[in-house]
C-alpha positions as CSV (number, residue, x, y, z in Angstrom):
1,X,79.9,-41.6,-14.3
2,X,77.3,-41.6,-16.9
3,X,75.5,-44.7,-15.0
4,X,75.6,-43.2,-11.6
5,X,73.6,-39.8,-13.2
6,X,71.3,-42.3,-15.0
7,X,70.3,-44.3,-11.1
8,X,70.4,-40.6,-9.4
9,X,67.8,-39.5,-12.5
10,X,65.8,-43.0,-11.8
11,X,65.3,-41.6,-7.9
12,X,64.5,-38.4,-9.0
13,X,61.8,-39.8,-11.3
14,X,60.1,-41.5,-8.5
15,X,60.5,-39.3,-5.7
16,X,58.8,-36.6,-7.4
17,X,55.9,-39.3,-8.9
18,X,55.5,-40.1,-4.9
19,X,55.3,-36.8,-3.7
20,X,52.7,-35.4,-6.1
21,X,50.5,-37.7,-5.5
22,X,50.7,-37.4,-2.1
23,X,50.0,-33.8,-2.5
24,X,47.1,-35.1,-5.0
25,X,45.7,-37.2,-2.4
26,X,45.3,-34.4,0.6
27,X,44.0,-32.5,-2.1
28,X,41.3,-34.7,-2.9
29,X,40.7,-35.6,0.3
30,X,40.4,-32.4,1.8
31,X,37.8,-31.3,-1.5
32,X,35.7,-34.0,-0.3
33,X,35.2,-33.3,3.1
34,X,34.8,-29.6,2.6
35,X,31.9,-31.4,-0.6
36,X,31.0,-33.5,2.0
37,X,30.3,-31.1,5.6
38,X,28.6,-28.5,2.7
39,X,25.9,-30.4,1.4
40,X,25.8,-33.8,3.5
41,X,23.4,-35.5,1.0
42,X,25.7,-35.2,-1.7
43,X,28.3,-37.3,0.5
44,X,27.9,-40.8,-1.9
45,X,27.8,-39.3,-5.1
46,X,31.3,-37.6,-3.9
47,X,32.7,-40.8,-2.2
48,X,31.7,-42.6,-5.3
49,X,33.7,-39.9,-7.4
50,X,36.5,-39.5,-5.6
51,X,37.3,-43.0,-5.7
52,X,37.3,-43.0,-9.1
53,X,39.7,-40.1,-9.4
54,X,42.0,-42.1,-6.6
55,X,42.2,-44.9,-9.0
56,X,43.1,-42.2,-11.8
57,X,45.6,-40.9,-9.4
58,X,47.7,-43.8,-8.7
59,X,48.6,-44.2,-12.3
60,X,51.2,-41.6,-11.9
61,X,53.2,-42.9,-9.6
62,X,53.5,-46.7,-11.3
63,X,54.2,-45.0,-14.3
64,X,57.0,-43.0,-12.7
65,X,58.2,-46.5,-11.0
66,X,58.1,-48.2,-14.4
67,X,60.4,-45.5,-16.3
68,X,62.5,-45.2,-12.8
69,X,62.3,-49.4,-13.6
70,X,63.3,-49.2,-17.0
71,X,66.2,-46.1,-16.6
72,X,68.1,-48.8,-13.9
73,X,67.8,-52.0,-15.8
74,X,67.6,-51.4,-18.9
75,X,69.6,-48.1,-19.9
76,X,72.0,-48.1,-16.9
77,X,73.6,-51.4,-17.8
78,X,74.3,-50.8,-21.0
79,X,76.8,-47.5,-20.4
């Protein structure tokens, strides 16, 4: 019992990692073409930057694979 709460926890972990960065991403996205059709000069200085916080983004959701990872084969197994 303990190990099936433990896997359904590991999913949980993940699916929520996925979906707010999902939500992160349309976010961003959307900020930069509103940045982008407002002041169309500005458009590589905000591509530049939003790249960088895409690549900041994408941390959360390989963290929350790697404590999903950890929860299944490394806690699970041992209960």
């Amino acid at each position: 019992m303990e190990q099936a709460i433990v896997y359904i926890a590991a999913a949980v972990m993940i699916s929520f990692a996925a979906l707010g960065t999902a939500l992160g991403f349309g976010a961003l996205g959307g900020k930069l073409l509103e940045g982008c059709a407002r002041q169309p000069e500005q458009g590589p200085a905000l591509q530049g930057k939003m790249f960088l916080m895409a690549g900041l983004l994408d941390a959360v959701p390989m963290i929350g694979v790697g404590l999903g990872m950890y929860l299944i084969f490394a806690v699970a197994p041992g209960l």
